[in-house]
ROSEBA-459041 format. One line per 3 residues: for each residue x, y, z of N, C-alpha, C. Coordinates in steps of 0.2 Angstrom, whole numbers, plus 5000, padded with zeros to 4 digits. Layout:
<nodes>
X,Y,Z,X,Y,Z,X,Y,Z | ...
</nodes>
This chain:
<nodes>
5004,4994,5000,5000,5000,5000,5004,5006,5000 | 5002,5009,4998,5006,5014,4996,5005,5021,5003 | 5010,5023,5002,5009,5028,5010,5002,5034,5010
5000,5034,5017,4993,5040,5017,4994,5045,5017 | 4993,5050,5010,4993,5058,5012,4989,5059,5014 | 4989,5067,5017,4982,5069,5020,4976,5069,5016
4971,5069,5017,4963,5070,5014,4963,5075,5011 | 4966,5081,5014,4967,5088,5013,4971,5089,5008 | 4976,5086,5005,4981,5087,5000,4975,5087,4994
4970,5082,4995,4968,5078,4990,4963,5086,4986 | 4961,5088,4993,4956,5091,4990,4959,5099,4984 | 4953,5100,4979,4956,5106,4975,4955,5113,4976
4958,5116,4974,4956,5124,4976,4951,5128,4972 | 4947,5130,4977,4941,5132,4977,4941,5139,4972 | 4936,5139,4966,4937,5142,4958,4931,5149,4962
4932,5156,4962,4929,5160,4964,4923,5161,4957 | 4918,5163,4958,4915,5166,4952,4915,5170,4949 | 4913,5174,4943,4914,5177,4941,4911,5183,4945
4914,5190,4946,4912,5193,4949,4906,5197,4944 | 4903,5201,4950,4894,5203,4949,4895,5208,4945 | 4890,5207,4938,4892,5213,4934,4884,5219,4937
4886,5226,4936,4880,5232,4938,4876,5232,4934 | 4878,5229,4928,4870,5229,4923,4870,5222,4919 | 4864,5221,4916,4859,5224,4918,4856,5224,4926
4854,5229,4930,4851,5227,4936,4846,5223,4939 | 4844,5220,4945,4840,5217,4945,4835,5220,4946 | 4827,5215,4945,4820,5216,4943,4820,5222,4947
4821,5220,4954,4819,5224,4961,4820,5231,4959 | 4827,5235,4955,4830,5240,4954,4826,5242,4949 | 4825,5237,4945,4820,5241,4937,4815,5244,4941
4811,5239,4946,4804,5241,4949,4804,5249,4954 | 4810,5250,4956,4811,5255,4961,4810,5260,4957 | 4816,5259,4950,4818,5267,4948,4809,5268,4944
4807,5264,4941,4800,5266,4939,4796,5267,4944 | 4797,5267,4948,4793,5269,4954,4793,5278,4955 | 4798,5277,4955,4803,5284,4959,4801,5290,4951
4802,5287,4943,4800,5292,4938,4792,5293,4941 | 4789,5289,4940,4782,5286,4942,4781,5294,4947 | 4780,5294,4952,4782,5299,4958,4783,5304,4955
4789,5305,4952,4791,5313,4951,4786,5316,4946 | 4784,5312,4940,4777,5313,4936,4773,5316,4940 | 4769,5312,4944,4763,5314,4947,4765,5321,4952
4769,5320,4956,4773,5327,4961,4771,5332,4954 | 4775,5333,4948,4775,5337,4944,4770,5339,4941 | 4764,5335,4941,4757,5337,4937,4754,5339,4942
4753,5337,4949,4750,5339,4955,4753,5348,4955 | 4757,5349,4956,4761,5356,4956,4758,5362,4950 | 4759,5358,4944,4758,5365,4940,4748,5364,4939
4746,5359,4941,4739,5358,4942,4737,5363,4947 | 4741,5363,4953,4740,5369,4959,4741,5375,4954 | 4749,5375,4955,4748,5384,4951,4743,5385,4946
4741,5383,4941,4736,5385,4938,4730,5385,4941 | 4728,5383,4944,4721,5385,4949,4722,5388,4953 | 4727,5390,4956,4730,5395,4962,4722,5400,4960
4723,5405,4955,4719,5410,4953,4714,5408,4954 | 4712,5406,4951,4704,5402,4952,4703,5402,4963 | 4707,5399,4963,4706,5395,4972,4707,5401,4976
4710,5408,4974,4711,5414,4979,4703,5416,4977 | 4700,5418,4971,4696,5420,4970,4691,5419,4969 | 4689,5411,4972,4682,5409,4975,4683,5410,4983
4689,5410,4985,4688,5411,4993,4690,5420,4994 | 4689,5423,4992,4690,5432,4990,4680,5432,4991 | 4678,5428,4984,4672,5428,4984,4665,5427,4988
4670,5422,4993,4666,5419,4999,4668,5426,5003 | 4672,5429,5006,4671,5432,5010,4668,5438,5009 | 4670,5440,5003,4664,5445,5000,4657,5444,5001
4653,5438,4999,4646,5436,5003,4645,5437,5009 | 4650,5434,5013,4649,5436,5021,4648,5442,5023 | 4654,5445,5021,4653,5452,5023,4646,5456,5019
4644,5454,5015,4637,5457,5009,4632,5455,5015 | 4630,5447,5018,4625,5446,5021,4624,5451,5027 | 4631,5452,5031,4631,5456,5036,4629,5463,5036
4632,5467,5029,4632,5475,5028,4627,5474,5026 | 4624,5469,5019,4620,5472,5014,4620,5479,5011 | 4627,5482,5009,4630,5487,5006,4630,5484,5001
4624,5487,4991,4624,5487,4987,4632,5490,4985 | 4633,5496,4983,4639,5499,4982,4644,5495,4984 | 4643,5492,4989,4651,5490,4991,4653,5484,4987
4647,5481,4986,4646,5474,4984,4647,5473,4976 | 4645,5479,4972,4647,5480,4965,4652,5481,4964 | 4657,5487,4968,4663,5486,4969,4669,5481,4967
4667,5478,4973,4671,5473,4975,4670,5465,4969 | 4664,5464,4969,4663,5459,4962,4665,5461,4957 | 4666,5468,4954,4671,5470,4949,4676,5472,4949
4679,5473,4956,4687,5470,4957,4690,5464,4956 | 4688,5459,4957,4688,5454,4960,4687,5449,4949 | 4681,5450,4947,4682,5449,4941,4688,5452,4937
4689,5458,4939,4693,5460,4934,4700,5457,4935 | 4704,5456,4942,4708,5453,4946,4709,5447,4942 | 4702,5443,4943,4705,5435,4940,4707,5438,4933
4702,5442,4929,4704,5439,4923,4711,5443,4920 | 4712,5445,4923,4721,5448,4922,4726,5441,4924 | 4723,5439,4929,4728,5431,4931,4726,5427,4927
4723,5427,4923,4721,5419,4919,4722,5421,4912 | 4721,5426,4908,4721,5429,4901,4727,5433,4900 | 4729,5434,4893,4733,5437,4892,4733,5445,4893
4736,5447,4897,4737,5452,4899,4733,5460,4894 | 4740,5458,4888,4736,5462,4882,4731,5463,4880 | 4727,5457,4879,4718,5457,4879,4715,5460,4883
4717,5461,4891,4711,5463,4897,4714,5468,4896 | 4718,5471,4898,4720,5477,4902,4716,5484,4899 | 4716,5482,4893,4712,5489,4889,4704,5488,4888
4701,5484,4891,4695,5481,4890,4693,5485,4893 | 4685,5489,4892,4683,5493,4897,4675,5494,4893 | 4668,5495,4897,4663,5497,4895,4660,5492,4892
4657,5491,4885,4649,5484,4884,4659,5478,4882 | 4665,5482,4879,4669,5478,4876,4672,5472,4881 | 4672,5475,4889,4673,5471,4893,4667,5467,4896
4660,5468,4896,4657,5465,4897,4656,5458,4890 | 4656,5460,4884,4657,5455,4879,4661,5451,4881 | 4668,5453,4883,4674,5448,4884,4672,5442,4891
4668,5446,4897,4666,5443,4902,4660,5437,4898 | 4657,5440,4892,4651,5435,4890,4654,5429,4886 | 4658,5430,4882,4664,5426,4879,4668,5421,4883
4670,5422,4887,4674,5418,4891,4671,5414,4895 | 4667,5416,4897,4662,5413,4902,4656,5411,4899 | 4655,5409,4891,4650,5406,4887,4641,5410,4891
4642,5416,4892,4634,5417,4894,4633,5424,4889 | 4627,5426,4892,4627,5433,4890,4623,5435,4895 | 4623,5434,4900,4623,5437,4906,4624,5445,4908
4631,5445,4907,4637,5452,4907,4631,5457,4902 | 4630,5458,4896,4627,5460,4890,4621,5461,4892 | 4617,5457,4894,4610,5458,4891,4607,5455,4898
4610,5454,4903,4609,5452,4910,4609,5456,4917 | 4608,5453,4922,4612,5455,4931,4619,5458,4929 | 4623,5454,4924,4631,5459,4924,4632,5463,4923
4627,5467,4920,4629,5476,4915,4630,5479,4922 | 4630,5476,4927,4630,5483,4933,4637,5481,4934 | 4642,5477,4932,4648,5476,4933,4651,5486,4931
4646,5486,4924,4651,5490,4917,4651,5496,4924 | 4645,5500,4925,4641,5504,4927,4639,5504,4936 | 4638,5499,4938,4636,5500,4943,4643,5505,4950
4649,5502,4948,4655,5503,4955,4654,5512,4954 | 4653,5515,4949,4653,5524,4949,4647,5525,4948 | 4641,5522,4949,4637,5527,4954,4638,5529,4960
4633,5533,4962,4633,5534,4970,4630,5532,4974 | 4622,5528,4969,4618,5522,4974,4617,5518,4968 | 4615,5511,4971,4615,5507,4966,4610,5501,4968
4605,5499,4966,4602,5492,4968,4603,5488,4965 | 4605,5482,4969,4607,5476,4965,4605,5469,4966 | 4601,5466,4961,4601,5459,4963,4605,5455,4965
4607,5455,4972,4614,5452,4973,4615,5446,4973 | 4608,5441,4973,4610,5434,4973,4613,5431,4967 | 4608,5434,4961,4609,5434,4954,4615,5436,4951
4618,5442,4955,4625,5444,4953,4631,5440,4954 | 4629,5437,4960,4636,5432,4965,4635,5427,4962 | 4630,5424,4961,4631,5417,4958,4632,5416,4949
4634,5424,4946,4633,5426,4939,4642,5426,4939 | 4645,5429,4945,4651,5430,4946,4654,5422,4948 | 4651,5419,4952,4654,5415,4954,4657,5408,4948
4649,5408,4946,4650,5404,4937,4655,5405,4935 | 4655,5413,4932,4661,5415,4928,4668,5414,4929 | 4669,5415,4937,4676,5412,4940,4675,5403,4937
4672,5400,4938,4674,5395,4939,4673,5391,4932 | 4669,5394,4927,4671,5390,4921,4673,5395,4916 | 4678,5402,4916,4679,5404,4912,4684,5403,4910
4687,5402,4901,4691,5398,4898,4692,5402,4893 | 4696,5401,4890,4698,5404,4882,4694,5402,4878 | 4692,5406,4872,4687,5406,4868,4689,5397,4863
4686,5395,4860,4689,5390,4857,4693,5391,4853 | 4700,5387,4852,4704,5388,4846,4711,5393,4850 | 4708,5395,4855,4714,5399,4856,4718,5396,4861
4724,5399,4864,4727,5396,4868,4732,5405,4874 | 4734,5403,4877,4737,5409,4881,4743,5410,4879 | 4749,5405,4874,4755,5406,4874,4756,5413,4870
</nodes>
């Protein structure tokens, strides 16, 4: 018989693997980074969704407090006023500056009937927007006005076909 080496001589040397390559990545990491695009999407559409209704959201709560103060005072004058500040306000933030700014008398009431698809403003409760804040008294249907303003904040748009750039 031939002489006993160790058991341990016998054995071979242990072959490491290839080391781990960084791509492609695993599932786990495809599944995160689409997560994370995913996310910053939505974060980004939520945001510029706020800032563009920013305007809208000051000037229905402008609006609301104007009412409160209307049921308390019940000052006509004051209350024409203020709903044709307040209209003219938004539509300077929402419309091209150029179009409103010089709008004044039946041309700005057109514009408010145009945008806001009525003819309310024209031929309605609104004509006291053109008229009514330079009187010195003034009687106003004020539920018909507030609810004629409040409409027009909240569905006025660009005419069709147009756009703001």
């Amino acid at each position: 018989m031939p002489t006993s080496s160790s058991p341990l001589q016998e054995l071979r040397d242990v072959h490491l693997p290839d080391p781990i390559s960084l791509w492609p990545p695993a599932p786990g990491w495809w599944i995160l980074s689409g997560l994370v695009v995913m996310g910053a999407v939505v974060f980004l559409w939520i945001r510029i969704y706020r800032r563009r209704t920013q305007a809208r959201r000051l000037a229905m709560t402008e609006l609301d407090a104007i009412k409160q103060h209307y049921d308390t005072h019940r000052n006509d004058q004051w209350l024409v006023q203020r709903l044709s500040a307040i209209v003219r306000r938004y539509a300077m933030a929402t419309f091209p500056r150029t179009e409103v700014a010089g709008l004044v008398g039946i041309s700005w009431l057109q514009f408010l009937d145009q945008t806001g698809r009525t003819n309310q403003f024209t031929d309605g409760v609104g004509h006291l927007l053109r008229s009514g804040p330079y009187r010195p008294e003034v009687t106003v249907p004020a539920a018909e006005l507030l609810l004629l303003v409040e409409r027009w904040i909240q569905h006025a748009s660009l005419p069709i076909g147009r756009n703001t750039a």
